[in-house]
Each structure stands twice: as structure tokens, then as C-alpha cells.
LOGU-105941 format. One record per atom (N, C-alpha, C): x, y negated, z; atom name; residue in one letter. Coordinates in nm, 4 decimals, always signed. Layout:
BEGIN
PT	east	north	up	atom	rest
PT	X	Y	Z	CA	a
...
END
This chain:
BEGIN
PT	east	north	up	atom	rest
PT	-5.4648	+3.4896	-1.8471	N	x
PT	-5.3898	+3.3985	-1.7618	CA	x
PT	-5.4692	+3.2695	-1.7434	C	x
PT	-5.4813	+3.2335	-1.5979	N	x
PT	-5.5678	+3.1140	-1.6323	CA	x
PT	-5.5066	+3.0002	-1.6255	C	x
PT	-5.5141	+2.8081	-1.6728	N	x
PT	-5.4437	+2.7616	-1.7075	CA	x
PT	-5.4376	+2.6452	-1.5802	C	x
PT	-5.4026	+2.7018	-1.4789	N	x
PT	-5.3798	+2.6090	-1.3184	CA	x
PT	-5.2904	+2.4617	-1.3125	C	x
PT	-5.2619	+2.4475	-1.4434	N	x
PT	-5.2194	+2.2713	-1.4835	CA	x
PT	-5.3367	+2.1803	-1.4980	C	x
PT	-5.4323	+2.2744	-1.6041	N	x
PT	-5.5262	+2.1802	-1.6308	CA	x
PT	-5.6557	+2.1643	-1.5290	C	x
PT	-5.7016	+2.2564	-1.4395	N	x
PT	-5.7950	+2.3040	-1.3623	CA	x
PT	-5.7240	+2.2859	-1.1994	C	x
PT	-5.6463	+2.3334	-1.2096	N	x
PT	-5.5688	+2.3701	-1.0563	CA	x
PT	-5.6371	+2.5081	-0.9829	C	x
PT	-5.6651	+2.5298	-1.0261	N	x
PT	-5.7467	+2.6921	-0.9665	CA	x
PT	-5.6937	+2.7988	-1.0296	C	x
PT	-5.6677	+2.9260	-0.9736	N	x
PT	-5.6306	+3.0131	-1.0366	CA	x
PT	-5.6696	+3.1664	-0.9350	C	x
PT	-5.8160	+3.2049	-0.9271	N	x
PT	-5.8880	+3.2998	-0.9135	CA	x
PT	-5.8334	+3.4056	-0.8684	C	x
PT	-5.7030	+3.4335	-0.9533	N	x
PT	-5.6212	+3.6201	-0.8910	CA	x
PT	-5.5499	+3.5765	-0.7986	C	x
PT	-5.5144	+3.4523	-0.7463	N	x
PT	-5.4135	+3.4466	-0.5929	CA	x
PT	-5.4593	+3.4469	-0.4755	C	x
PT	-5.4440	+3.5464	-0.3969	N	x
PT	-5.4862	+3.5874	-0.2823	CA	x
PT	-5.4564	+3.4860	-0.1953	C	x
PT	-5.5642	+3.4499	-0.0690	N	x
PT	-5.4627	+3.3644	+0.0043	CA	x
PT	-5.3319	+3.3864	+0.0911	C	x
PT	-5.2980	+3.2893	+0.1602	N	x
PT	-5.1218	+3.2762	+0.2171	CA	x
PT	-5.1996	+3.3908	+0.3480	C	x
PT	-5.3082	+3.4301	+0.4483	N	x
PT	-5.2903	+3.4498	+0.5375	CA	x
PT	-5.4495	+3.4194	+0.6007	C	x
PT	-5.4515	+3.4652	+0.7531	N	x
PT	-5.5976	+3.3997	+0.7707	CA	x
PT	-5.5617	+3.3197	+0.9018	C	x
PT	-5.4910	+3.2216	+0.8643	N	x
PT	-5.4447	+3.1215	+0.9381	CA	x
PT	-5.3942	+2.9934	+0.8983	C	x
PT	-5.3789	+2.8941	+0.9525	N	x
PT	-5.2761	+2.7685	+0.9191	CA	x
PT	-5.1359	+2.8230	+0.8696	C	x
PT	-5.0733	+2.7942	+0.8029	N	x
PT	-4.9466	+2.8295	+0.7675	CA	x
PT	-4.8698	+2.7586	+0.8396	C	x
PT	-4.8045	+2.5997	+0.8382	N	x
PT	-4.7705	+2.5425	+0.9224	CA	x
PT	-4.8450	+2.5588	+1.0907	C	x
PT	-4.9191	+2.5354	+1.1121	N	x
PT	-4.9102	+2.5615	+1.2453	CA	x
PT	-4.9234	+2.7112	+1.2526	C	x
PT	-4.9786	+2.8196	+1.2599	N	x
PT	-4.9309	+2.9464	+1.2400	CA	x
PT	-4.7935	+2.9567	+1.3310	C	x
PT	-4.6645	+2.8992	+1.1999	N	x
PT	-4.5195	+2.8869	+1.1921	CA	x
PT	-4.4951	+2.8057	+1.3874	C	x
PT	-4.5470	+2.6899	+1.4203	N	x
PT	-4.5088	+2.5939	+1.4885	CA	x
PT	-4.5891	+2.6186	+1.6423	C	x
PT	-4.6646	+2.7424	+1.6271	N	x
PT	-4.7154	+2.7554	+1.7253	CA	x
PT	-4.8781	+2.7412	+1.7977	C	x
PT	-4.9514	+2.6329	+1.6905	N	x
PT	-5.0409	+2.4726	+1.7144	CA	x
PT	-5.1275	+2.5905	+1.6810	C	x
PT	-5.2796	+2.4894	+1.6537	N	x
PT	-5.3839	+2.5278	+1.6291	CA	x
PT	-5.4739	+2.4514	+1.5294	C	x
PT	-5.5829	+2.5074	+1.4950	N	x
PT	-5.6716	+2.4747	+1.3607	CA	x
PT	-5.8088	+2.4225	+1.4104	C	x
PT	-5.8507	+2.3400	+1.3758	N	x
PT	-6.0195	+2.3651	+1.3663	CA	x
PT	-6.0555	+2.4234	+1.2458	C	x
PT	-6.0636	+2.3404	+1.1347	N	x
PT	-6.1270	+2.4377	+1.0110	CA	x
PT	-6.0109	+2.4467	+0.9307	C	x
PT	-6.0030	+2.5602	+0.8338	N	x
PT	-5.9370	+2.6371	+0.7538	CA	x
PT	-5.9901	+2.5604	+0.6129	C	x
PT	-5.8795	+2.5492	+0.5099	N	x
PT	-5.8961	+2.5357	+0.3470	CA	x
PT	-5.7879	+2.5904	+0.3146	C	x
PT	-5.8562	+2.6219	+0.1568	N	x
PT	-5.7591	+2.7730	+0.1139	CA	x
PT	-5.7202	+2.6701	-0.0096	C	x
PT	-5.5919	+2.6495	-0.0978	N	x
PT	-5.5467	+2.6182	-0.2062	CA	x
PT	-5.5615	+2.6553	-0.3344	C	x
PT	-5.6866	+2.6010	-0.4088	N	x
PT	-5.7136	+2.7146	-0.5190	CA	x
PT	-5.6361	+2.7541	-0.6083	C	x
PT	-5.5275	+2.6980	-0.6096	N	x
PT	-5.4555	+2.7438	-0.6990	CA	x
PT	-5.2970	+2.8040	-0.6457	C	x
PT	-5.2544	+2.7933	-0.4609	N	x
PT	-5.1683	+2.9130	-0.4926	CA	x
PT	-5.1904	+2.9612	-0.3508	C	x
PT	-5.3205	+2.9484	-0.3287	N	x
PT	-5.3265	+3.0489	-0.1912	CA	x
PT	-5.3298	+2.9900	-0.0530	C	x
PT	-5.2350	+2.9211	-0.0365	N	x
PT	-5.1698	+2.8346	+0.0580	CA	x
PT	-5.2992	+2.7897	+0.1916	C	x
PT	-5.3094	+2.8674	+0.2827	N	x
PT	-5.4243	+2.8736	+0.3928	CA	x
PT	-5.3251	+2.7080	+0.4757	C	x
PT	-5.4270	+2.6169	+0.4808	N	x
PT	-5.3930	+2.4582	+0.5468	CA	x
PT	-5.4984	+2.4376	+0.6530	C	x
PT	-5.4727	+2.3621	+0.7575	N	x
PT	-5.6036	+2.3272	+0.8336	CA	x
PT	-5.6526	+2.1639	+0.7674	C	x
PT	-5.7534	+2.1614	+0.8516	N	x
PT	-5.8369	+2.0386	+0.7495	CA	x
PT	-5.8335	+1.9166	+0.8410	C	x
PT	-5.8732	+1.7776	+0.7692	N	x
PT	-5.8324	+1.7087	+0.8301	CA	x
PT	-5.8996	+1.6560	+0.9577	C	x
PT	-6.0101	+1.7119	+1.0002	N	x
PT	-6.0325	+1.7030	+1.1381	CA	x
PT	-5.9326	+1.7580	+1.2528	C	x
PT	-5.8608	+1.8642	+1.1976	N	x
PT	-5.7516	+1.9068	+1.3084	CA	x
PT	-5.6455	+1.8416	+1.2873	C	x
PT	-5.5287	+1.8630	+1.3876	N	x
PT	-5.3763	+1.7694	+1.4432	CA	x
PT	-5.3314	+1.7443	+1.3198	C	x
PT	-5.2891	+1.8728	+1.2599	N	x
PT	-5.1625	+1.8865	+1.1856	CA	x
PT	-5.2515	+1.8110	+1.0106	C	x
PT	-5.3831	+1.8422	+0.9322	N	x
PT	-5.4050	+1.7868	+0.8424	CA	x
PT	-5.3118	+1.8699	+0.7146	C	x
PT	-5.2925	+1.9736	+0.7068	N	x
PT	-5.2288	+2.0600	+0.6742	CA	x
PT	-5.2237	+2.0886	+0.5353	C	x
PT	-5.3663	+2.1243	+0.4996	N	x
PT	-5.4136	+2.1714	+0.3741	CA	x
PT	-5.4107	+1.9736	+0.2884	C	x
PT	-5.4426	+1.8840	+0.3475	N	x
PT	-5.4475	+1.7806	+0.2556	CA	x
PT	-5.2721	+1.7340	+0.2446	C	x
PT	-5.1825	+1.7853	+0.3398	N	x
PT	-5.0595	+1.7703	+0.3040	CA	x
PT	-4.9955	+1.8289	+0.2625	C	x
PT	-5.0422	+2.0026	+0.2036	N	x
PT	-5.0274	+2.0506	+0.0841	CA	x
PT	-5.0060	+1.9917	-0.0090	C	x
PT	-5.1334	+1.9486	-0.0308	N	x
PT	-5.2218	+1.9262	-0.1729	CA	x
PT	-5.0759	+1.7676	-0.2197	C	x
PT	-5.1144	+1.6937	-0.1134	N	x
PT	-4.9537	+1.5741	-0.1405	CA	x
PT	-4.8276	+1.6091	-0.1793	C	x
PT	-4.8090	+1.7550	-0.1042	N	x
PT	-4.6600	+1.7875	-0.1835	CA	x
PT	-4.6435	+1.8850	-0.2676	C	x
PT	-4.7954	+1.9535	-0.2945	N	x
PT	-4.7468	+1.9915	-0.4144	CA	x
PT	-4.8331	+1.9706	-0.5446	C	x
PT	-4.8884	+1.8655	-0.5089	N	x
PT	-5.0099	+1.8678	-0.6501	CA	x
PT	-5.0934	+1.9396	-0.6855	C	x
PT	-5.0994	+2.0578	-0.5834	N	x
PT	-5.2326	+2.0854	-0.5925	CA	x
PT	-5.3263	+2.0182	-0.5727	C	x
PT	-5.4333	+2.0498	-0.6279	N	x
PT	-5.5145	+1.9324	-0.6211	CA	x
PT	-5.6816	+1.9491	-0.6071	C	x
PT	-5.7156	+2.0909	-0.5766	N	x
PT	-5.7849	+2.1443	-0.5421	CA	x
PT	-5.7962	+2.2341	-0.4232	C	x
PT	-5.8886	+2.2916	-0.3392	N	x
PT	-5.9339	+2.3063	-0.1754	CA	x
PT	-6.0359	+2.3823	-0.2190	C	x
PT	-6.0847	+2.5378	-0.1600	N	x
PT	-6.1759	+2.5746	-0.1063	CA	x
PT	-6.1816	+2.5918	+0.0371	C	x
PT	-6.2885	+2.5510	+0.0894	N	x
PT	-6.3375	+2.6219	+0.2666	CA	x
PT	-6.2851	+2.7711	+0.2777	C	x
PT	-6.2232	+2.8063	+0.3888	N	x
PT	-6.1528	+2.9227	+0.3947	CA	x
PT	-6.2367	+2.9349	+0.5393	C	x
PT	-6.3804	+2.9086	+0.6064	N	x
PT	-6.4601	+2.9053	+0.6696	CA	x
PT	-6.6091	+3.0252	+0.6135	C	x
PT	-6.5991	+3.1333	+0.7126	N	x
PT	-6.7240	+3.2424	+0.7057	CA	x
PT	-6.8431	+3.2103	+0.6493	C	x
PT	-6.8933	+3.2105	+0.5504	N	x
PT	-7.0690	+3.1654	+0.4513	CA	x
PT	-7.0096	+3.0363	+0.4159	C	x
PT	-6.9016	+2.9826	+0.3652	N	x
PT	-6.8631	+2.8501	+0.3009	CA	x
PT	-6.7810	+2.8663	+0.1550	C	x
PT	-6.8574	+2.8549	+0.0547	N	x
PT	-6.7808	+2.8833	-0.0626	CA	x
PT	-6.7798	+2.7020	-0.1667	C	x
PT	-6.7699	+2.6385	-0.0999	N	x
PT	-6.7482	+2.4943	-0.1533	CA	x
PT	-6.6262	+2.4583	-0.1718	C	x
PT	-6.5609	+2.3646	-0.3447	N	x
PT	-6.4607	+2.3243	-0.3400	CA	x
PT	-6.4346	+2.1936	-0.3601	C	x
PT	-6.3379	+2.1574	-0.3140	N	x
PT	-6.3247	+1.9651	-0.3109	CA	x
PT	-6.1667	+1.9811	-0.3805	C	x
PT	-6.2057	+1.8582	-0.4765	N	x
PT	-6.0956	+1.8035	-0.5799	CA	x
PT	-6.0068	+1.6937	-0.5068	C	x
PT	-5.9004	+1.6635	-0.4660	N	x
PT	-5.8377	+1.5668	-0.4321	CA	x
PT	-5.8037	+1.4524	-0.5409	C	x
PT	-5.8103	+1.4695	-0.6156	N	x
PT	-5.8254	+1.4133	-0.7134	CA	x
PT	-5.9048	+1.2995	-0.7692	C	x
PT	-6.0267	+1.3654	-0.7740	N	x
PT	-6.1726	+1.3056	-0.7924	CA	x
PT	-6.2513	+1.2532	-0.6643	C	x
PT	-6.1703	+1.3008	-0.5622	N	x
PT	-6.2443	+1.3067	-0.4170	CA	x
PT	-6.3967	+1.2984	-0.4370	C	x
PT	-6.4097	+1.4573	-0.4988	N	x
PT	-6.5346	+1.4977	-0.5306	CA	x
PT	-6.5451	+1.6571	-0.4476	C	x
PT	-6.6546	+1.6633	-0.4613	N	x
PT	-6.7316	+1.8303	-0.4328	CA	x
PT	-6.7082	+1.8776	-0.5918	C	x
PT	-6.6357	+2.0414	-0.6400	N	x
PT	-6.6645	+2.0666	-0.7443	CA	x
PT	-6.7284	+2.1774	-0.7383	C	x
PT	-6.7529	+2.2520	-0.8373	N	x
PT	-6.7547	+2.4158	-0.8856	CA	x
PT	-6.7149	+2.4580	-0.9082	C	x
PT	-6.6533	+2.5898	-0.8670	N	x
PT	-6.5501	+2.6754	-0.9230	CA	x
PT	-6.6044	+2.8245	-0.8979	C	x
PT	-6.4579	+2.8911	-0.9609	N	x
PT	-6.4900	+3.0645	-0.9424	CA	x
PT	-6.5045	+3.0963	-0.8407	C	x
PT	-6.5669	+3.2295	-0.8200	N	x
PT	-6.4929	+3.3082	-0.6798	CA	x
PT	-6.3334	+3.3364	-0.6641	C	x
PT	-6.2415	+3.3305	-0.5630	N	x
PT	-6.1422	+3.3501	-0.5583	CA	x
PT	-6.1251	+3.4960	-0.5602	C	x
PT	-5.9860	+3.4843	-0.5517	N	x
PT	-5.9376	+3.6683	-0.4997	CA	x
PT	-5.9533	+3.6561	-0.3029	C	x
PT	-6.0316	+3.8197	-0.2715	N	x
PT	-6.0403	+3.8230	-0.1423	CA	x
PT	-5.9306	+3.8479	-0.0857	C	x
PT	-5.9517	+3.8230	+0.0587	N	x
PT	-6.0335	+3.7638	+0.1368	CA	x
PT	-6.1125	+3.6121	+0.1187	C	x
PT	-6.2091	+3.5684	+0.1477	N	x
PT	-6.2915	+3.4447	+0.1288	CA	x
PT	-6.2647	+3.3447	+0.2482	C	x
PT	-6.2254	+3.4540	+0.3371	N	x
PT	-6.2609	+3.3349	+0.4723	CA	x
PT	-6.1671	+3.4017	+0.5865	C	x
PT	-6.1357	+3.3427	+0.6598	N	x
PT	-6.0648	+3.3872	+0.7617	CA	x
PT	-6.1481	+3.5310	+0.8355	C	x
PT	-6.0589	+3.5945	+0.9266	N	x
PT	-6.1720	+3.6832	+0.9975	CA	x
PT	-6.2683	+3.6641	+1.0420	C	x
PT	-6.3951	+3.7198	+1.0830	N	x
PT	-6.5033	+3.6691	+1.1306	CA	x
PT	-6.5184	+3.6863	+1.3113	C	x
PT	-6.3923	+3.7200	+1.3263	N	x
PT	-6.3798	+3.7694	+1.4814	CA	x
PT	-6.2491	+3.6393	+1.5463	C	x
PT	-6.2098	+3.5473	+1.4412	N	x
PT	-6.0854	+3.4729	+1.4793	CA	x
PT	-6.1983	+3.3506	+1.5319	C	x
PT	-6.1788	+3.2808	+1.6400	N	x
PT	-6.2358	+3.1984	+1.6483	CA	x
PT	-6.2069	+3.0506	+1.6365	C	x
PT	-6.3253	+2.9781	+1.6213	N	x
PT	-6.3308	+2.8012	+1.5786	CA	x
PT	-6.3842	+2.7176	+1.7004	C	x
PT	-6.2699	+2.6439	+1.7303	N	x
PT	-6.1371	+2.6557	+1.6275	CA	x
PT	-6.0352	+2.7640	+1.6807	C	x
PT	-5.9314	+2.7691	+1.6461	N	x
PT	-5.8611	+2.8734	+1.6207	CA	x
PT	-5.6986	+2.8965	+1.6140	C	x
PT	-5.6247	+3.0072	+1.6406	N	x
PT	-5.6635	+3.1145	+1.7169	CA	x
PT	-5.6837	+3.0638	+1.8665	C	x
PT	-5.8142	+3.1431	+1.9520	N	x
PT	-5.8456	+3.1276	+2.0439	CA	x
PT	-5.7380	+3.0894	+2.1502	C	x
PT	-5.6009	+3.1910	+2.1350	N	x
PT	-5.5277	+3.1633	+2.2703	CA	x
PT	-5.4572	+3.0303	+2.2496	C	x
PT	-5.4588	+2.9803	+2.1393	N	x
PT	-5.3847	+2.8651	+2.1766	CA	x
PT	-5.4816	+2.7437	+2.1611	C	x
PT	-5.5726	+2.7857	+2.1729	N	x
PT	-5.6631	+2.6181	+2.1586	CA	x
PT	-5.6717	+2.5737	+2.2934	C	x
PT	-5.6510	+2.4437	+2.3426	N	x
PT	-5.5977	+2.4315	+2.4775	CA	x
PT	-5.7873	+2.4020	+2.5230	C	x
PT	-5.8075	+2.3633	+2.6592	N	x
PT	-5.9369	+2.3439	+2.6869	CA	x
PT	-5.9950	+2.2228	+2.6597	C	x
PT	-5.9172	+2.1135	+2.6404	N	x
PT	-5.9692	+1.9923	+2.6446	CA	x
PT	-5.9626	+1.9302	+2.4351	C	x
PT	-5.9881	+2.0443	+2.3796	N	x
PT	-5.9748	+2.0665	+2.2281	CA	x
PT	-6.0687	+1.9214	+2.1650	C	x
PT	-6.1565	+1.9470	+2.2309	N	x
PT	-6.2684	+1.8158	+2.1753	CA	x
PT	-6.2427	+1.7106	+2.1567	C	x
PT	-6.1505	+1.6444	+2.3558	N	x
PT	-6.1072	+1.5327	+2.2887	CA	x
PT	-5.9779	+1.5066	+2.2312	C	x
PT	-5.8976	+1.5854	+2.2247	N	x
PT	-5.7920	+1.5653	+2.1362	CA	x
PT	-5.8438	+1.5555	+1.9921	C	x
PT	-5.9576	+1.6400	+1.9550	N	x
PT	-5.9562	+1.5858	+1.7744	CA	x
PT	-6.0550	+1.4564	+1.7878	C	x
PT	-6.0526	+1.4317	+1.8829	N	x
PT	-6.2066	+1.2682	+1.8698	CA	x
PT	-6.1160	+1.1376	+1.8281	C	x
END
């Protein structure tokens, strides 16, 4: 059992999905994906609208983030507002490699750029 109080990571939880959860739910869209290391919980990051995955991490104390982004295995501590090291998770690693960024394609409107500027 691993001890996700003291670490916040916990390796056997699959993620929530290969999407935003809140927006997913609301309709919206993502630029980049972070996965919750410790309960899965797929958030968008804070370059996109919603800021998702860091308003996780606020309500529930998680307090750790991996990139849920294709060849990106980096994790950031909210905490330390550091870069850390950690395990490999449980797969999937990354969203599909066919979903596109940002994402999902049909709802990213055309003028995407400057809305996140």
C-alpha cells in the first residue's frame, strides 16, 4: 500500500479518463492535460480557461501533478512549486495520441490562440 498522505502519489490509480473532467462534464475545452498523482483525476492546466487540474489540487490537497501530455513524464509539487521525481503511474500515461492539442478537436473554437493569450 503506498502511503499518499506523506508523498501524495499513489502509482496503482489509473487515471479519471483521457480528458478534462470538468470541462469534459461542461462541454469546454483543454490545451494541456495533468493527471493527479495521487487519485487519477485528469485536470487541464493552467494555460487553458477552466485551470482545472490546479483547482483540483486546491480542493482536494492533492498536491502533486503529472503531464498527462504524449513523451511527457514530468511531475510538479504544488506544494514546493517545484519539478519532482516520481514513479511511473498506472497506464494509460497520456491522453490518446490521435486526440488533439488542444483538445477535443470539435470543440476548440478557431480563434483558440487568442482566447488563452
Amino acid at each position: 500500500m503506498t502511503d499518499t498522505s506523506r508523498n501524495g502519489i499513489d502509482p496503482a490509480v489509473p487515471p479519471s479518463g483521457p480528458g478534462c473532467v470538468e470541462c469534459t462534464r461542461d462541454g469546454s475545452w483543454w490545451f494541456h492535460l495533468r493527471r493527479c498523482a495521487e487519485c487519477g483525476h485528469i485536470g487541464c492546466c493552467d494555460q487553458s480557461l477552466g485551470k482545472h487540474a490546479t483547482a483540483h489540487a486546491r480542493e482536494s490537497g492533492h498536491r502533486v501533478i503529472q503531464s498527462f501530455e504524449p513523451g511527457e513524464d514530468w511531475f510538479w509539487d504544488y506544494v514546493t512549486d517545484r519539478f519532482i521525481g516520481g514513479p511511473e503511474l498506472a497506464a494509460p500515461h497520456s491522453h490518446p495520441l490521435d486526440q488533439s492539442t488542444p483538445g477535443p478537436a470539435e470543440r476548440v473554437p478557431a480563434d483558440w490562440q487568442r482566447l488563452l493569450a
